[in-house]
N, C-alpha and C positions, 0 to 999 in steps of 0.2 A: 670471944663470942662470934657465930657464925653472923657475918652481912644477909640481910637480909635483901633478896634478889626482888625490884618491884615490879610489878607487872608491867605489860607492853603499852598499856593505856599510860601508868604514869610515867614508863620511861622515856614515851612518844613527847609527853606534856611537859619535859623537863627538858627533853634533849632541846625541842624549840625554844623553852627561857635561855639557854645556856648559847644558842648560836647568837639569838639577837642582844644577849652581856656583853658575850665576848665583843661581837660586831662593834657593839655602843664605844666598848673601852677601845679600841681598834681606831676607832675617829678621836675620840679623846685624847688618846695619846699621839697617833700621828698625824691627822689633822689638825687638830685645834692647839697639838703641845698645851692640853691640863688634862694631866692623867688624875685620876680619883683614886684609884686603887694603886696598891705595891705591886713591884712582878711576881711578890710569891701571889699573894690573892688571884695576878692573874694567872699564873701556874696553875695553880690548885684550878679552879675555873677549866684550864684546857685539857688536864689531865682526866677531869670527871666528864666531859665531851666524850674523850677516846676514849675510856673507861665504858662509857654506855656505849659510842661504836661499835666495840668488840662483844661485845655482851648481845647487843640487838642489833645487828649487820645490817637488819634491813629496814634501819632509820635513818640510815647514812645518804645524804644529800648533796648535790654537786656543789654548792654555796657554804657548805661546811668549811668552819676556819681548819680544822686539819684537811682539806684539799688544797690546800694552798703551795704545797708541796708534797706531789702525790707522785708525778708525771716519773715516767722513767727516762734516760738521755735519750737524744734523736741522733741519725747520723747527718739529718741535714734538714734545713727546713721546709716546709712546705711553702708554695707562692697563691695567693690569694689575691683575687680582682677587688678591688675598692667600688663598694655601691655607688658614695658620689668620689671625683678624685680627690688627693689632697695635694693641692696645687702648694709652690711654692710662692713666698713674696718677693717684689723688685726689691732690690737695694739700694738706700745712698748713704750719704757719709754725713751730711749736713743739716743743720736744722731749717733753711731755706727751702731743701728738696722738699720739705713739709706744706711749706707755701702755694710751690710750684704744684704741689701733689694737688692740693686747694683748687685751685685753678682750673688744670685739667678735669676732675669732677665736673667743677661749676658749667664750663661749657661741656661736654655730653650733656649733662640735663637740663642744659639751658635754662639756666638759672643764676639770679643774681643775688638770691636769698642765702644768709649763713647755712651751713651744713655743719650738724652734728656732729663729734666723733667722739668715739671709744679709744682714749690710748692706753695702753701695757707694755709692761718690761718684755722684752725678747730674751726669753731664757735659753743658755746656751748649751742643752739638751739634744736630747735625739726625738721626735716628733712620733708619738704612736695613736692609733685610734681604740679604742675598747668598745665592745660591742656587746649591747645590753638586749636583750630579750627578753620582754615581759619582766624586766627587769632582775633577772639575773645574768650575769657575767657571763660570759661565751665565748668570747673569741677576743683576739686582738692582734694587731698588724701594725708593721711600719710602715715609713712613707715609702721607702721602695723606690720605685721610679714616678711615680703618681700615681699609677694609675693600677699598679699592680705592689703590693707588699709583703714582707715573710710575715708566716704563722707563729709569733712568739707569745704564745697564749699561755705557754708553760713557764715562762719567764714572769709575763706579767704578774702572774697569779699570786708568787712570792713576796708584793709589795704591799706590803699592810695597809696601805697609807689608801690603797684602792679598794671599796669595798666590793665583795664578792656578789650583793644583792643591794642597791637602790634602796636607801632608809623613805619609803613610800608605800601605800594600800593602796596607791593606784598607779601602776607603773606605767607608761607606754607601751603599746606594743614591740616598737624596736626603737631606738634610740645610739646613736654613732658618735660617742664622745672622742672627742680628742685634744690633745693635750701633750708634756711635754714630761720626758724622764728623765731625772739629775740625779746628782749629786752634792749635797751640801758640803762645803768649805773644810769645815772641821771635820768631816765624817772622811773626808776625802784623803786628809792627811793622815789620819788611823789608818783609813786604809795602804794608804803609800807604805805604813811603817811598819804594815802588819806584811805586806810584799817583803817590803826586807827582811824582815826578821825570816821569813820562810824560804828567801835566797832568791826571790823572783824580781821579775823587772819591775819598779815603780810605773803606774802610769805618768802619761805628760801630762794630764790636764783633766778635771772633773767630767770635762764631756767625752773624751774618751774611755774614760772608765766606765760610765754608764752607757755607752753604746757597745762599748767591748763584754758587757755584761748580759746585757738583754740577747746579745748574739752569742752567748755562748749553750753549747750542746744540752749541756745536764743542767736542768732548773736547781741544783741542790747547791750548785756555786751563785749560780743568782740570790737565793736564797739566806746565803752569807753575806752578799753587801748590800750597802748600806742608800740602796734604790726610794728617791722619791716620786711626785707625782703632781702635776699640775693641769687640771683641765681650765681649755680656754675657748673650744667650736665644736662646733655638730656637725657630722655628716648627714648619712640617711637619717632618718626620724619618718615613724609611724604612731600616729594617737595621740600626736602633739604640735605645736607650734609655736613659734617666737616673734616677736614682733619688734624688739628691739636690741642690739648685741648686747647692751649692758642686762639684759635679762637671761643669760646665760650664766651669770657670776652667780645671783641669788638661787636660782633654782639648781644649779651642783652642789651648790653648800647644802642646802634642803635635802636632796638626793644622801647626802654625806661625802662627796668626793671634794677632795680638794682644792681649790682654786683661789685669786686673786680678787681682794676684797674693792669696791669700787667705793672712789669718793669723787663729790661734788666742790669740794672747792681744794685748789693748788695746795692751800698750809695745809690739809690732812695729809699728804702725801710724807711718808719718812716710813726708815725702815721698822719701825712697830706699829705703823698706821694701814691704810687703804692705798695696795702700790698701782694702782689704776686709778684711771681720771675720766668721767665724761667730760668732753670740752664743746663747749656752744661753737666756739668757732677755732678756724686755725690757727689762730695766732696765740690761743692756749695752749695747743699742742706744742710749739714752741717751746713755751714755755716750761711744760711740763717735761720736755723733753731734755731740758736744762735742769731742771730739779734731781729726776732720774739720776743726769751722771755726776750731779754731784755726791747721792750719797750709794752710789753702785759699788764702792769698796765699803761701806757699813753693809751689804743683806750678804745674806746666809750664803746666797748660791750668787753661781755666775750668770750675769747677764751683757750681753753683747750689743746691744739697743734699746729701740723702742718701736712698737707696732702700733700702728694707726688704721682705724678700721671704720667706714659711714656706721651711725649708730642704729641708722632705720634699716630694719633688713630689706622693704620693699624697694627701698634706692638702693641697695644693693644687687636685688635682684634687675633690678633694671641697666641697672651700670654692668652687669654682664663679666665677662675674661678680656685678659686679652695674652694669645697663645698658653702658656702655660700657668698665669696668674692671673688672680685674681684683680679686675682693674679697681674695684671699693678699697684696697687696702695698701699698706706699701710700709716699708721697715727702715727705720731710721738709722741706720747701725753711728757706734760712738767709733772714733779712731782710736787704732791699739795703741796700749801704756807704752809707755818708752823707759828706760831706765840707762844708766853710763854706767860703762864698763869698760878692759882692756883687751885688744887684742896679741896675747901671750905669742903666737908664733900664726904662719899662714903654711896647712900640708894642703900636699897637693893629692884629689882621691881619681882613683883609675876604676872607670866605670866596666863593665862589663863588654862593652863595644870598643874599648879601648880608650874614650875622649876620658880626658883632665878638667879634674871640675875642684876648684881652686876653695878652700875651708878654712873660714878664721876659728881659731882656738882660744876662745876668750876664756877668761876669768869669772866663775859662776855669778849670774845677777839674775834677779828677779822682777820677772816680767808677768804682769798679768797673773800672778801667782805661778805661774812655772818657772822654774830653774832654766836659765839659756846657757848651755857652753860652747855653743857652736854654729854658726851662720854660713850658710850658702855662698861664694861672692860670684857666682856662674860665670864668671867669663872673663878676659884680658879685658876689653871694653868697659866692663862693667866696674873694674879694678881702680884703670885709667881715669874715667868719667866721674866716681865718688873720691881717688885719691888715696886708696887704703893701701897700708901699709904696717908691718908688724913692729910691734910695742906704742900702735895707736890706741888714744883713748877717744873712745866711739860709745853714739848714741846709737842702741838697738831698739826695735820695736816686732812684736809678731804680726806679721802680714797676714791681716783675716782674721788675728788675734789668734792665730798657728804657728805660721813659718819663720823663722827668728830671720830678721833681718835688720843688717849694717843701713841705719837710714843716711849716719852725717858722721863724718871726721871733725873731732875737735882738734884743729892747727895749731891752737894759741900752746898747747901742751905736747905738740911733738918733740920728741927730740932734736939734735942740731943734726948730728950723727943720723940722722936716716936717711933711708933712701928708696927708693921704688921697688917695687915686689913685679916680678916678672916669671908667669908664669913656663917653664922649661919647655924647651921643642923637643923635649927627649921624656920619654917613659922614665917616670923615677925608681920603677920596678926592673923592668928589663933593659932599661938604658937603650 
C-alpha cells in the first residue's frame, strides 16, 4: 500500500511533537538516568524526525536532535572573547585553608556575622560555557585563557545529556551557562578497551580523554564518546537574575541541563543523594569537605576537591577579584592517592638538549585510577635527598593527581645487597 504523504500543516504539527519526545527522552535518559522508553522505541522516534526532514527540508530547525551531528571537520578552531571572563580558582590542600578562607571574607566586609556558603565537588573535567539565546543552543567555548576561548560548539552539540533548547515558554534572552565536561569511570574503561582493540593509545586518565575529545577536529569522533555534562555558574545573562548561588542548581534542572542536586543537612550527602551542601557557616564546609572524600571513590566520575562559593551573590558582587580569581570562592583540592609499588630498574632518558633525566621503571599500580609505570626522579639531588634506589619498594602518588611521583622509600624492605644509583657523567647513547 502506497504511504500516504501528510500535508505541510500536519507534518509541521508533528515534526514539533517529535523534537520535544525525543528532547523529553534525551533528559530521561541522560539526565536523570530513568529512561521510559526502549532504544528501538527511541530509534523508531528518530528515524520518523529524519524521515519528515527529508520529505519537508524546510521544517528543519537548528535545535533539531538530528543536528546534533551535522558539522563537517574544521582545520582549526576558531578563538572567541568571553562576555564575562571565566576566571580560575585559588587552590589549597587543607580543610583549614577553608577557615582561613572564612576569615579573609569576614574582614573585607567587615563583618562578624556567619557567611553563607554553597559547597560542591570540583569535577575533574575540562571547564566549558554554552550559550543559550532566547533559549536555544548557539555557541560554546572553553576556558581558554580566561578571557578568550576556542569555538567547540560542534563538539558540544554531540552531547546528549545537554539539551539543544532550554525545557522553558519563557526563555531568557541570553543566558551563559557554564559548567564542566567528563567522563564517567566505567564509560572511560570501554573506552580505553575500545582504543585497544583498535590499536590505539589508551588514554591516561578520564580528564584527558574528555579534553582530548572536545578538541578534536571532526565532531563525528566526539560524537562516539561517551561525553557528559555538568552545569554549575552563569556568565552573561540577559532577562534574568539570581540572587543566591544555590539558586542556580534548581533553575538548570527546570531548564533540563544537568547538574548537582543541593542538600541542606550533611547526612543527605552520599553518592545516590544531593552532592552539594548549603553551609551556614564555615566550619560545615569542613566538614563537608571530609564527607566528600570519603566517599570520592564511590561516584561515577572523577572528582579532585571541593569548591566553596558566598551563597548571596550580592556579597559576591561586592567582594570583587582578586587578579585572575574570583576573591567569593576558593577550591579545596584533596591530596593525591598513593599506592606501593616496586621499583624494577632506574634508565637513564637523553632529552633532546642532551641533559639526562634519570626514570624509575616500576611495576604496574594503580593510582587514582591510572595505571603508573614510570616516575620522573629529575635529578642526582633529587635521587640523593629521597634515597632511591633500584629494586626499592616505594610509595607513589600523582602530583596534581597527574604526574606520577616517588614520594617515600620503604628501608625496612630494601635489600642488604643495595646500593646507590648514580646517575653516569657519560651519554649512555653515544658514550
Amino acid at each position: 500500500m502506497k504511504k500516504i504523504q501528510p500535508s505541510l500543516e500536519e507534518a509541521k504539527s508533528r515534526y514539533s511533537e517529535l523534537i520535544q519526545e525525543i528532547q523529553r527522552h534525551d533528559i530521561n535518559y541522560y539526565v536523570l538516568d530513568r529512561p521510559t522508553i526502549s532504544d528501538r522505541e527511541y530509534d523508531r522516534l528518530y528515524e520518523e524526525l529524519r524521515a519528515l526532514e527529508a520529505d519537508f527540508p524546510i521544517l528543519l530547525v537548528p535545535n533539531s536532535p538530528s543536528q546534533r551531528v551535522g558539522a563537517q571537520a574544521v582545520d582549526k578552531f576558531k578563538k572567541i572573547s568571553h562576555r564575562v571572563p571565566m576566571l580560575s580558582l585559588q587552590n589549597s590542600y587543607s580543610p583549614e585553608d577553608l577557615l582561613a578562607f572564612d576569615l579573609r571574607i569576614k574582614k573585607v566586609l567587615n563583618t562578624k556575622s556567619e557567611i553563607s556558603y554553597l559547597c560542591e565537588p570540583k569535577f575533574d573535567g575540562l571547564s566549558i560555557e554554552l550559550i543559550y539565546e532566547n533559549g536555544l543552543l548557539t555557541g560554546a567555548l572553553t576556558r581558554g585563557d580566561g578571557t578568550t576561548g576556542e569555538d567547540v560548539f560542534s563538539n558540544i552539540k554531540t552531547i546528549r545529556s545537554i539539551p539543544m533548547k532550554l525545557q522553558t515558554k519563557k526563555p531568557p534572552k541570553l543566558i551563559e551557562v557554564r559548567g564542566e565536561v567528563l567522563i564517567f569511570k566505567n564509560d572511560f574503561l570501554k573506552l580505553n578497551q575500545e582504543q585497544q582493540d583498535d590499536g590505539e593509545i589508551p588514554f591516561a586518565n578520564p580528564r584527558n580523554a574528555a579534553a582530548g575529545t572536545i578538541r578534536q577536529l571532526d565532531p563525528k569522533i566526539a560524537a562516539r564518546r561517551p561525553l557528559r555534562f555538568f552545569a554549575y555558574a552563569v556568565g552573561a545573562a540577559d532577562g534574568i537574575s539570581f540572587k543566591k548561588q544555590s539558586d542556580l542548581s534548581s533553575q538548570f534542572a527546570d531548564w533540563g541541563l544537568p547538574t548537582v542536586s543541593v542538600g541542606e543537612k550533611l547526612c543527605e550527602i552520599s553518592k545516590n543523594g544531593p552532592l552539594s551542601l548549603l553551609c551556614d557557616h564555615a566550619q560545615d564546609a569542613v566538614l563537608y569537605y571530609q564527607q566528600i572524600h570519603q566517599i570520592r571513590k564511590t561516584l561515577p566520575f572523577d572528582i579532585d576537591g571541593i569548591v566553596i562559593k558566598v551563597e548571596d551573590l550580592l556579597l559576591q558582587e561586592e567582594l570583587g577579584f582578586i587578579a585572575r580569581s574570583p576573591r567569593w570562592a576558593t577550591a579545596a583540592k584533596f591530596e593525591p592517592e598513593q599506592a606501593t609499588t616496586k621499583i624494577n630498574k632506574i634508565i637513564i632518558q637523553v632529552g633532546r638538549t642532551g641533559a639526562l633525566t634519570p626514570v624509575a621503571v616500576m611495576e604496574p599500580v594503580l593510582v587514582g585510577g591510572v595505571t603508573v609505570t614510570h616516575a620522573t626522579l629529575h635529578n642526582q639531588d633529587e635521587i640523593d635527598r629521597k634515597d632511591i634506589r633500584e629494586h626499592d619498594t616505594v610509595i607513589v602518588h600523582r602530583a596534581g593527581d597527574v604526574i606520577p611521583e616517588v614520594v617515600e622509600v620503604l628501608k625496612e624492605k630494601r635489600k642488604k645487597d643495595s646500593v646507590p644509583f648514580l646517575i653516569p657523567n657519560k651519554c649512555p647513547i653515544c658514550h
